[in-house]
SEZA-70410 format. One record per residue (C-alpha): residue in three letters; y, x, z. Coordinates in steps of 0.2 Angstrom, whole numbers, plus 5000, padded with zeros to 4 digits. Layout:
alaYXZ;...
//
This chain:
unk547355955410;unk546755955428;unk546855795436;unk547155775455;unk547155635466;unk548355595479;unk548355455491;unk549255415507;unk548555495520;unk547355425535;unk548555325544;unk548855215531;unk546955235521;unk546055145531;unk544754985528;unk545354835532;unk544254695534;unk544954505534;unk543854335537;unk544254185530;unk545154115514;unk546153985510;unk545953875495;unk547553805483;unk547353665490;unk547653735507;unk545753695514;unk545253855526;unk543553915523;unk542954025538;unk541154085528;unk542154235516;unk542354405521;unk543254515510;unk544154715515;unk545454825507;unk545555035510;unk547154995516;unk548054945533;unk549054815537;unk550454935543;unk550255005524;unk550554815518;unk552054775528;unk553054935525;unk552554905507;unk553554725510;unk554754795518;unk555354925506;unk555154795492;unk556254695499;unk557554825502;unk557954865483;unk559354835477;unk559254695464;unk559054755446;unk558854945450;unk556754935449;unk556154935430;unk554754805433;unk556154715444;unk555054695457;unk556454695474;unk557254545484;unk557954465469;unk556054415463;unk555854245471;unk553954285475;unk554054465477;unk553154475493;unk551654385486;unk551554495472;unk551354675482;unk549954555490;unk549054545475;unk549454735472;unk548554755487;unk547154645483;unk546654735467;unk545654845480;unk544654685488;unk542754745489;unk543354935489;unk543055045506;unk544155175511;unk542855285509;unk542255205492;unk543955215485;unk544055415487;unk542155435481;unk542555335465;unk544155435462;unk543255575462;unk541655515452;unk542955465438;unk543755645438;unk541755735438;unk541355595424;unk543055645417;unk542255845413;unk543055895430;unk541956045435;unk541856125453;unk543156265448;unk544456125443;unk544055945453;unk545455985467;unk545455925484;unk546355745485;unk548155765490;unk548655665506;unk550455615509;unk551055555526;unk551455375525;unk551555345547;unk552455425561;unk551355505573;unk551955425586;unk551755245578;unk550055255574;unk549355195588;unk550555045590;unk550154885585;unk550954775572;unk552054635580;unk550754495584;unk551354355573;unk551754495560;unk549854525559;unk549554335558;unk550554315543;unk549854475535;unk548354395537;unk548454235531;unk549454295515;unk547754405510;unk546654235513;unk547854125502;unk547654275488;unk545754285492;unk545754095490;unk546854085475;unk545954215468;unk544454125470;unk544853975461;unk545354085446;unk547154055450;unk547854225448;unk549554235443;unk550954225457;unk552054065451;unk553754045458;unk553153875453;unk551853835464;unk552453775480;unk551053845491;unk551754045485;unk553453995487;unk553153925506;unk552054095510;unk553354205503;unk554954115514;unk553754145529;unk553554295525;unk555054325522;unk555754265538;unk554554365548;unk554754545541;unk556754515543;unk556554455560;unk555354655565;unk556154745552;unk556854875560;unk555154885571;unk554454905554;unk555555045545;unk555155145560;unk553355155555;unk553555255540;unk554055445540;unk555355495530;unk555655545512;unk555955725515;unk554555745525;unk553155645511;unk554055745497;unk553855945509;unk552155875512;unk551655825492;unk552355995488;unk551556115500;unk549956025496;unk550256045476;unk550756215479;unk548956255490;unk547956165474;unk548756265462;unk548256445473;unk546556375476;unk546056365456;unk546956555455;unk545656615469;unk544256515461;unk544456605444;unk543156535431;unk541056495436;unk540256665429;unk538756625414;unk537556745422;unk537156835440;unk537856975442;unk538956975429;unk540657025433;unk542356925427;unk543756995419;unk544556805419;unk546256875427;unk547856775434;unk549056795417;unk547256725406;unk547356575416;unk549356565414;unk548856595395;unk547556425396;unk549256305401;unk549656215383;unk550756095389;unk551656075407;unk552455885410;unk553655855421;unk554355685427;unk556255665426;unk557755535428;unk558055505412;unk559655435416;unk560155555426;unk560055675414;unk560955555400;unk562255555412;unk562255745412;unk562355765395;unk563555625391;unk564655735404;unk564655895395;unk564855775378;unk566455725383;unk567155895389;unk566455955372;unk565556095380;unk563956045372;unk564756015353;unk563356115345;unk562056035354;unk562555855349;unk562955905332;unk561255955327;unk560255835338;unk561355665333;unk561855705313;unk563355665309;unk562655585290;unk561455465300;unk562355295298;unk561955255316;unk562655425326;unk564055325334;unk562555185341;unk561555325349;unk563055415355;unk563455255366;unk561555195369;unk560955235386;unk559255235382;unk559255355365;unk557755295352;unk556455425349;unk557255515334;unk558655575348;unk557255635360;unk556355725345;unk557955815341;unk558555875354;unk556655955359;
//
């Protein structure tokens, strides 16, 4: 396996630094200092696209429905308190190198575009900003006092999240317009993975001895891949098969990857989500 990285790209990695945190208790203490590797802008598209899902259609459920949904990408967000831009690439790539990466396989990091050009240079609306801010010193502060888990209980969340709420609705379309589109990130990851892939065939393997020559050629490397993994809707494909399963073009197939003696087959016919002996049959 060769591991890569691939992070959002400058306009979105930068190092945020916020002063001041706010206790439980709601008591501002001015004296703390904490920073992030991300911008705000990075942070309120985030929200924004959390609270667009449609209810029930994330797995972790994480969308509008979730009464302190915005609170919780803030705490996402502040599992990178203390870290640097900067300090969050070198890590990365200390853990690939600690990893057994070598100089012919530690790739460059992979950055996707996460802001439009042209809105990079704007600012944030100011009360937008504000808010940002001020959720971040509430985590800081929570955090702090050892209080980590996001209650729809506690009152103080539940007031944050309605104001921020409130706000992002009111700049929402200020705030979609920050982030490129989905086509764009996607052409970007896959020109990028494409480059990664051609720079480990022109690098060819580090050579034991000076001067000696390499007959390591393009097809050996090919030979060197055991296992390629690709990610997949699953239920996409369910629904694929389940098509072809009705029309009875795919008899054969079901037939030996759902026995007809198993005493469940009419279950995992109808199960959306097939248990493993299903998966393992039909590979």
């Amino acid at each position: 396996a060769i591991p890569l990285v691939v992070l959002p790209d400058s306009s979105a990695l930068q190092t945020t630094t916020i002063e001041g945190s706010i206790n439980p208790d709601g008591v501002f203490e001015s004296y703390h200092s904490h920073f992030y590797p991300f911008s705000l802008k990075y942070l309120a598209l985030s929200l924004m696209r959390v609270l667009n899902r449609p209810a029930g259609k994330h797995a972790g459920k994480l969308d509008h429905a979730m009464p302190v949904a915005c609170m919780i990408v803030v705490q996402f967000y502040s599992f990178y308190r203390y870290l640097s831009a900067d300090t969050l690439v070198e890590n990365l790539v200390a853990k690939l190198e600690d990893s057994g990466a070598t100089a012919t396989t530690l790739l460059e990091p992979v950055e996707v575009p996460f802001l439009k050009l042209s809105e990079q240079d704007q600012q944030l609306p100011e009360e937008l900003e504000k808010l940002l801010i001020e959720s971040l010193q509430l985590r800081h502060g929570y955090d702090a006092k050892k209080k980590v888990k996001v209650s729809d209980k506690d009152q103080k969340m539940l007031e944050m999240e309605t104001r921020l709420r409130a706000c992002l609705h009111t700049h929402q379309d200020a705030i979609q317009n920050l982030g490129v589109g989905l086509d764009e990130s996607r052409q970007s990851l896959n020109a990028q993975l494409l480059d990664r892939v051609m720079s480990l065939r022109n690098s060819g393997p580090t050579l034991e001895s000076p001067g000696e020559e390499s007959s390591f050629t393009w097809n050996e490397a090919v030979k060197q891949i055991k296992l390629v993994s690709l990610d997949v809707d699953r239920s996409e494909v369910h629904n694929l098969l389940q098509t072809y399963h009705r029309s009875g073009l795919l008899k054969d197939f079901f037939e030996t990857a759902l026995p007809l003696s198993s005493a469940n087959s009419d279950a995992v016919r109808d199960d959306p989500y097939p248990p493993p002996e299903f998966i393992a049959n039909t590979h």
